[in-house]
N, C-alpha and C positions, 0 to 999 in steps of 0.2 A: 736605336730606332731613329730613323730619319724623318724630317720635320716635313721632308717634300712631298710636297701634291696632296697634303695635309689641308682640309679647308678651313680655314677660321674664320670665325665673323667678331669685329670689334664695334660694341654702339660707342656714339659720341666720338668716334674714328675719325674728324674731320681735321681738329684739332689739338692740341696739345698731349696729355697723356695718349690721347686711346689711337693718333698720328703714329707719336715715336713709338707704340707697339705696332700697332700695324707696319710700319715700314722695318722694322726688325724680325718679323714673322716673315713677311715678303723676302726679304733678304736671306731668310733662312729655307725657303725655297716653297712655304706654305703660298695658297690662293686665298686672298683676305679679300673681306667683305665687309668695307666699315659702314656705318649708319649716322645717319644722323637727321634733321629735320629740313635742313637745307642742301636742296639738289646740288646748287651752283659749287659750295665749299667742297662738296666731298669732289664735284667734280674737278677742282681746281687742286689736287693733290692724286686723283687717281693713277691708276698707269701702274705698270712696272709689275705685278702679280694682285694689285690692287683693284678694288672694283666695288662703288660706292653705290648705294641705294637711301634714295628716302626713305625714315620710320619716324613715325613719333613713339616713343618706348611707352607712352602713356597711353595709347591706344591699341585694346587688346585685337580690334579686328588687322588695323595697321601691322601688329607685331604679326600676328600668324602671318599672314596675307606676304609679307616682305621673307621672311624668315622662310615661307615653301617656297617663293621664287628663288630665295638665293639658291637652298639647296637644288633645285628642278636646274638651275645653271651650271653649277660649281659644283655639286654631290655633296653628301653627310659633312654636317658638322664636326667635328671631330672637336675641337677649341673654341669653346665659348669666353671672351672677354664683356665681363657688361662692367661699363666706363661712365655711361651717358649720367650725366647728373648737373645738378647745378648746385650752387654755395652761397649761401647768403644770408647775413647775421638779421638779428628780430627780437629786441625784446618780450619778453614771454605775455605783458600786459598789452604789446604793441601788434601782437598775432590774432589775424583772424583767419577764421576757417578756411578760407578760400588760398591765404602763405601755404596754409599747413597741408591740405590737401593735395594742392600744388607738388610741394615740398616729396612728399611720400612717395604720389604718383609718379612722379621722375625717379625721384633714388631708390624708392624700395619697388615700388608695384610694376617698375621699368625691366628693372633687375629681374624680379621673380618670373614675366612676363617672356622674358627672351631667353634665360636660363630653361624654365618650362620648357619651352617650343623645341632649345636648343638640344633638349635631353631625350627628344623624338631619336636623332638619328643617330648619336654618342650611344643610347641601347642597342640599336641596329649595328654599327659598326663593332660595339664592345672594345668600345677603348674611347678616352674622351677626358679633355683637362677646362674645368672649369674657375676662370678668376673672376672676381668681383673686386673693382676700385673701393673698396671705403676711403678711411680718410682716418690720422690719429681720433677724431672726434668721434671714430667708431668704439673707441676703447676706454676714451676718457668726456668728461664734460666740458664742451666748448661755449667759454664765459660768452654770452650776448648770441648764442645760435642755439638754443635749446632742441627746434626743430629739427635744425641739420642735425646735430648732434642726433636726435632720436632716430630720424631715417638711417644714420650709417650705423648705430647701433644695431637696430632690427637687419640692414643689412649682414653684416656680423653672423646676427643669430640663424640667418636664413644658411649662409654656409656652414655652416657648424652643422646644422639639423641637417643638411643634406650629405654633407660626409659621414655623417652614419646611418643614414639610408643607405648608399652604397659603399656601405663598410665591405673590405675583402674583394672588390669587383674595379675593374682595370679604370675607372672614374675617379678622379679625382678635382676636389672643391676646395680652395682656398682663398683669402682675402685681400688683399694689399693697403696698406694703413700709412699713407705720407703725410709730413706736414705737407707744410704750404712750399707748393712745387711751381715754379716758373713759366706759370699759365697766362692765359689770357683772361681767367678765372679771377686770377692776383688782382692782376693790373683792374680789372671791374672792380675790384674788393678794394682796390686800395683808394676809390675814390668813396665809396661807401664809407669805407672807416672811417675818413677822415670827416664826410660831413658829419657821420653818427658822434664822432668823439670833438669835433671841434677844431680839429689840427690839422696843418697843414696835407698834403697829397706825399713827402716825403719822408714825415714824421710816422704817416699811417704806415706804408712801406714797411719803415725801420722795426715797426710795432711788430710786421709779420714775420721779418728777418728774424728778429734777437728771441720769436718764439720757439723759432729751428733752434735744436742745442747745438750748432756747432754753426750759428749767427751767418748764418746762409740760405739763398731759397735752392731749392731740390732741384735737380736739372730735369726733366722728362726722361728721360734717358736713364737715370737711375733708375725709375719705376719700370721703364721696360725690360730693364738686364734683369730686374727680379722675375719680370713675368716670364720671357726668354727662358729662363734658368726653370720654375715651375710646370713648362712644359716639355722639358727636354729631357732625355734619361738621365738618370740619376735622382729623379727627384719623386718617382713613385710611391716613397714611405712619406711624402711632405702632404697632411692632406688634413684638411679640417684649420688652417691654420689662421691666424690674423698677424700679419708680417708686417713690424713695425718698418716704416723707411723716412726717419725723423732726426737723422743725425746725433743721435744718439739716446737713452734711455728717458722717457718721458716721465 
């Protein structure tokens, strides 16, 4: 089955991860549709099968509202990516309601919000590949992020519970679980750590490096050849899943 004229939509598509899928989906001949909060960014990468809309994923009128223009442009969703998130450590006595709500509302309420809408036209078509970015900290507990950690957790759970809703039927839901992958997300974090822990902006870096087992950050590119590979035949019996991409066993 061929990937063309296949429409995807990727949130947080402006940037890093949910970019190198998007421009690997285009290239495989799909009509992508990234999201993100800022016009200007997604505009400054569109083009080429690409075609950028504002959303804030935190916003349920915003998500409908954006999500039936796309399709009313581009037709059924076929490939839901929900990407959109943000990452940022908090000691647990240093959290207040408003981190943590935050927090959810992007990663988890973002996710379920655009999946939801996404699974309008993935019934209609009867056929339909759904990924979620978590993050290793979906699988394990990340020391100093309790919250993040609990949003990709519950992420997690949300694709698991929906792969057996549409157990036996041509949808499939699975997770993507990297470490710390060569974002722009890092580079943010790597000033963070460093004031949180006291050390220098290179030391923080090294801290996130030597957490990869295989003392490297992830290229974007690896997380998209997984995604690529999940929606391409072959991978119909892969569903329910949380795919570690961590350089090696955590």
């Amino acid at each position: 089955m061929s990937l063309a004229g296949k429409h995807a939509l990727v949130t947080g598509g402006g940037t890093g991860i949910g970019l190198a899928i998007a421009r690997d989906l285009a290239a495989q001949g799909c009509v992508v549709t990234i999201t993100g909060r800022r016009q200007e960014v997604l505009d400054a990468v569109s083009g080429q099968g690409i075609f950028g809309m504002a959303m804030d994923v935190r916003d349920e009128a915003d998500v409908v509202a954006t999500i039936a223009a796309a399709v009313a442009a581009r037709g059924p969703i076929q490939i839901c990516v929900a990407n959109a998130g943000i990452a940022e450590g908090r000691a647990v006595h240093k959290t207040d309601l408003e981190f943590w709500r935050n927090m959810m509302a992007t990663n988890l309420d973002g996710a379920f919000l655009t999946i939801r809408e996404s699974l309008t036209s993935m019934r209609q078509a009867e056929w339909g590949r759904v990924i979620a970015v978590s993050s290793i900290a979906g699988l394990r507990g990340l020391q100093g992020a309790a919250c993040y950690s609990a949003s990709k957790h519950g992420l997690i759970g949300l694709i698991r519970a929906l792969s057996e809703d549409y157990l036996g039927k041509p949808i499939t839901f699975n997770a993507l679980c990297p470490a710390y992958v060569d974002t722009p997300i890092v580079t943010r974090n790597t000033t963070s750590i460093a004031e949180r822990a006291g050390v220098s902006e290179d030391k923080a870096k090294a801290m996130m490096v030597s957490a990869n087992r295989h003392n490297r950050l992830i290229a974007p590119q690896e997380v998209s050849a997984a995604a690529l590979w999940l929606v391409s035949p072959g991978s119909e019996s892969v569903n329910g899943q949380a795919i570690e991409i961590a350089g090696g066993q955590m």
